[in-house]
C-alpha atoms as one frame of an Amber mdcrd trajectory, in Angstrom:
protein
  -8.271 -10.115 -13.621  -5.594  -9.354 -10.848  -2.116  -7.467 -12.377   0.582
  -8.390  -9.982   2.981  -5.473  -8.728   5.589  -7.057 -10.221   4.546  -5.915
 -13.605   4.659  -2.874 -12.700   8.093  -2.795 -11.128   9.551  -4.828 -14.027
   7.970  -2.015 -16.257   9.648   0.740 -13.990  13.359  -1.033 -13.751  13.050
  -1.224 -17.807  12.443   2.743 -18.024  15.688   2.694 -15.770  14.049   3.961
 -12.506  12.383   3.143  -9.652   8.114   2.869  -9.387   6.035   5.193  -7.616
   3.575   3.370  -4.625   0.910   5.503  -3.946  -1.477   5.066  -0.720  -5.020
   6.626   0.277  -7.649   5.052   2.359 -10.537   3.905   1.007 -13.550   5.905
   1.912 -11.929   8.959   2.171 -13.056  11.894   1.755 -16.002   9.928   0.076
 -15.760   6.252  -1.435 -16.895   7.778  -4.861 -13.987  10.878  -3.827 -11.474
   8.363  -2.924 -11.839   6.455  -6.443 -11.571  10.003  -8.137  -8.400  10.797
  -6.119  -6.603   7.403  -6.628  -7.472   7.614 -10.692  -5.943  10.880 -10.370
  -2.856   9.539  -8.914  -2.907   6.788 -11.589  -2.753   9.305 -14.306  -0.416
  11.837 -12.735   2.311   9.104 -12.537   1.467   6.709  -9.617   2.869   2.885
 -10.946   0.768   1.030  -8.202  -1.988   2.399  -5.462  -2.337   0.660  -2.100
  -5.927   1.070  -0.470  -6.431   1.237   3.043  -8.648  -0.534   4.669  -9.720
   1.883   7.476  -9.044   0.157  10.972 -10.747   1.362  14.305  -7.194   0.966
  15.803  -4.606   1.873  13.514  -1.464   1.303  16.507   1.415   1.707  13.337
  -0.715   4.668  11.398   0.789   8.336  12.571  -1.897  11.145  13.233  -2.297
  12.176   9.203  -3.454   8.685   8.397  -4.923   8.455  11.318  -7.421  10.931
  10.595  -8.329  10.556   7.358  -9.096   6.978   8.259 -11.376   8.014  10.881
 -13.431  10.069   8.723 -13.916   7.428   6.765 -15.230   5.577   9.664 -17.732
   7.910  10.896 -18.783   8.267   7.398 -19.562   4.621   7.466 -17.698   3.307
   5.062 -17.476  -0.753   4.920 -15.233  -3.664   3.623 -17.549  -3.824   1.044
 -16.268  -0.480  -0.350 -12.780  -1.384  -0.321 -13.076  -3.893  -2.176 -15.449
  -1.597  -4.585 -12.750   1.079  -4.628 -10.314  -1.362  -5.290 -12.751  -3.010
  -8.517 -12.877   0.769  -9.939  -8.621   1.627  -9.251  -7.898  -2.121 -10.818
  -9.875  -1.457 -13.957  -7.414   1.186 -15.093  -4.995  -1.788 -15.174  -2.882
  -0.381 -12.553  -1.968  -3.109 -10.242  -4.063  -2.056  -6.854  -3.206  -3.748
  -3.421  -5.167  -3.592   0.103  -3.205  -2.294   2.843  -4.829  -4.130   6.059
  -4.742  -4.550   9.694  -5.445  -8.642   9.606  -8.291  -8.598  12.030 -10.644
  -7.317   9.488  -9.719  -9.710   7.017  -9.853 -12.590   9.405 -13.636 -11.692
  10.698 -14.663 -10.891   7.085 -18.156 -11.603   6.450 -18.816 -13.120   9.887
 -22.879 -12.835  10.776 -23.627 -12.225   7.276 -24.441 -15.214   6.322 -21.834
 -16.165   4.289 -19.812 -17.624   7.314 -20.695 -21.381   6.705 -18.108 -23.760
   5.628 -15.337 -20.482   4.512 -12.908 -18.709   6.831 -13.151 -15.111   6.882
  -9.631 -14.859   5.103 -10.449 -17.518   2.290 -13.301 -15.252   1.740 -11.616
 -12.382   1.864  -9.322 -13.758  -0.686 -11.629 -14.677  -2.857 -13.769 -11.755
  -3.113 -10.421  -9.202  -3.346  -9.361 -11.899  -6.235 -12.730 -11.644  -7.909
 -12.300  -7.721  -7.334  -9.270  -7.387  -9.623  -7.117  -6.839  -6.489  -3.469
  -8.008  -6.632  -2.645  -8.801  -3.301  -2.312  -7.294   0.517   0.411  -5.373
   2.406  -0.153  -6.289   5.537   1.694  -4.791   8.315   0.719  -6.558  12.042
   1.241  -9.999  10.289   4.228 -12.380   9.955   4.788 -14.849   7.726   4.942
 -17.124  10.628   1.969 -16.557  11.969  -0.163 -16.379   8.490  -0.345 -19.861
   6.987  -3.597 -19.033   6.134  -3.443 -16.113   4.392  -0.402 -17.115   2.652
  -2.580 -20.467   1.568  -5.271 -18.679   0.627  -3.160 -16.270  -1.658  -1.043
 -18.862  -3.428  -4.259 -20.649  -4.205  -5.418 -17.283  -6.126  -1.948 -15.965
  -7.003  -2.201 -12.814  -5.166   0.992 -10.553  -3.653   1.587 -11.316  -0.206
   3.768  -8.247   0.712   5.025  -8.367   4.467   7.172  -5.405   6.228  10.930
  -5.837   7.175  12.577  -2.672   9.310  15.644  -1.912  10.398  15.428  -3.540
  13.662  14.810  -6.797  12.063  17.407  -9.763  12.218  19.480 -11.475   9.165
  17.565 -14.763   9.460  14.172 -12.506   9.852  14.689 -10.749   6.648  15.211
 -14.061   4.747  12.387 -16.022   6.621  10.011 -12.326   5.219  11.146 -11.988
   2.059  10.982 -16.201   1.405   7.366 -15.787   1.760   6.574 -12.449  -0.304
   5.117 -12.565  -3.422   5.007  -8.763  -5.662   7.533  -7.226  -3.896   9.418
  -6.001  -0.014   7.824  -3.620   1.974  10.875  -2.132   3.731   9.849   0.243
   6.503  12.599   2.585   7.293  11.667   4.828   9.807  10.948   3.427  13.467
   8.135   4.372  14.846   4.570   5.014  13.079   3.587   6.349   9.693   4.053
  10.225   8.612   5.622  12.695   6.082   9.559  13.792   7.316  11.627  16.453
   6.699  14.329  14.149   5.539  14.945  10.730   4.796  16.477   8.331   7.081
  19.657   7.484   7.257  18.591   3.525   8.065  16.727   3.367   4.701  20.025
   2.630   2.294  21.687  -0.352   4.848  18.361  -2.072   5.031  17.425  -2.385
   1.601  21.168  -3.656   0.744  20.732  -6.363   3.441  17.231  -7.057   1.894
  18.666  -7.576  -1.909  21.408  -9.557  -0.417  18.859 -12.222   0.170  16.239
 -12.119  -2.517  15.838 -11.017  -6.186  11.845  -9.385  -4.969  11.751  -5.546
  -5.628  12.153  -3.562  -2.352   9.632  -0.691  -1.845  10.760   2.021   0.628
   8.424   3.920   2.965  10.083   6.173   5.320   8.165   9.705   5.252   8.868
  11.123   1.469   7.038  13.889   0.959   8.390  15.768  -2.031   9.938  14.984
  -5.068  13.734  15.471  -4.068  12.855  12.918  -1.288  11.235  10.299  -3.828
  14.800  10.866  -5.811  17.246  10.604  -2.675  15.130   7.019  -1.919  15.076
   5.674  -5.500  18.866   6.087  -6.074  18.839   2.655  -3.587  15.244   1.343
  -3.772  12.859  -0.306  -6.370  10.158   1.538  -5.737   9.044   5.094  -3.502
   6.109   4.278  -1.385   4.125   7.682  -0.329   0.912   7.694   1.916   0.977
  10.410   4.497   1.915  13.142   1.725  -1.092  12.063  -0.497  -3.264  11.928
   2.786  -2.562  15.780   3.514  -2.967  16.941   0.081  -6.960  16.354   0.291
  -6.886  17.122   4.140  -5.855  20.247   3.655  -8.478  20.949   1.355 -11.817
  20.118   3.131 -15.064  20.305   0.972 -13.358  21.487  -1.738 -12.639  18.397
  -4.201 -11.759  20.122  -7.343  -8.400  21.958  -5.042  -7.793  18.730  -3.471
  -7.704  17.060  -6.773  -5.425  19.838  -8.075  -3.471  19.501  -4.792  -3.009
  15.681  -5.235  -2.032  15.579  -8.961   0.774  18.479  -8.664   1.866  16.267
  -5.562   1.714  12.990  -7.798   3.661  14.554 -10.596   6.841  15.668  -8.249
   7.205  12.723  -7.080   6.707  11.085 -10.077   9.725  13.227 -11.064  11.750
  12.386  -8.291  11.188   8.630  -9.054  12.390   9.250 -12.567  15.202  11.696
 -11.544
């Protein structure tokens, strides 16, 4: 049974603060290591967890992500686990999204045999549904150009969460946020993915144009990489979304999972501070 994000941002507005959004790819450093580190997440204050679905050509993913999705790669790792990791994450009733590049979704399951009669995204769909998997984030498709997808969700009530920036039009923000379901990924920082020194300045104006059009929740990513950050971004936002910071906590400690377990709760609990702050 799929929790929509919501929940969990309704949950976070009635403690009077803002939700944490936590991101790892699946796969890494293991499939069974990513599970651990996203349950450990979950328990050191994380509201929701995105999954990544590692992507042979992640164009909007900055060198951190980057690399942590490769390993996954060359480790093999397959849709299949995704949706796996997603399964194990879900079934702590935390509300668990996949964050996708759409080609994989739309060639889902093609020359397996399960291609006749089903598009890859209905299958897609169902399977994430069937997972316990709340919705996608996905960030190289528009609502204009994914009457599929966003068919196939509303059939299975799952979040459809697409990405407005700051470089995005009045009438484009409306025409986004008309078709998300779960909440508004806002994207404040031009340019790919990756932890900042500070926060950006663009963050604050966007998300105020994005309320002015919709009553969604507004999740900010932008960089945040500490729990000061996480509070400077949830004085405006909804909710704090972090990937490249929980990314480099395990990087930095290779073959060692216990310290990068350690690393990534300590993280998890800052900025779960911040959020509350």
């Amino acid at each position: 049974m799929s929790t929509s994000v919501s929940v969990a941002f309704e949950k976070a507005r009635a403690d009077g603060r803002a939700a944490l959004v936590g991101y790892l790819p699946a796969g890494f450093p293991t499939v069974e290591g990513g599970i651990a580190a996203m349950r450990t997440m979950v328990e050191a204050g994380c509201d929701v967890i995105e999954v990544g679905l590692p992507y042979s050509d992640p164009v909007m993913d900055g060198p951190t992500i980057q690399a942590a999705a490769q390993q996954a790669l060359e480790s093999g790792v397959r849709t299949t686990d995704v949706l796996r990791t997603v399964e194990a994450v879900a079934a702590t009733g935390t509300p668990t999204l996949v964050m996708t590049y759409w080609n994989p979704v739309e060639s889902y399951g093609r020359g397996s045999g399960r291609s006749r009669g089903r598009s890859g995204v209905d299958r897609f769909a169902q399977d994430l549904h069937d997972a316990g998997g709340a919705g996608l984030i996905t960030p190289d498709l528009t609502p204009d150009f994914a009457p599929e997808w966003i068919a196939a969700a509303d059939a299975r009530d799952l979040d459809k969460v697409f990405l407005v920036a700051p470089s995005s039009t009045d009438e484009r923000i409306a025409m986004t946020t008309a078709a998300c379901r779960g909440f508004v990924y806002a994207t404040a920082v031009m340019g790919v993915t990756g932890a900042r020194e500070s926060t950006s300045d663009l963050a604050g104006p966007l998300v105020a144009r994005t309320k002015a059009v919709t009553d969604l929740p507004v999740g900010v990513g932008l960089g945040v990489s500490n729990g000061a950050q996480a509070a400077e971004v949830a004085a405006y936002a909804d909710g704090v979304i972090v990937g490249s910071a929980f990314v480099r906590a395990l990087l930095d400690h290779p073959g060692d999972e216990a310290a990068g377990l350690r690393a990534l709760a300590a993280l998890t609990e800052d900025l779960a501070g911040g959020v509350r702050g």
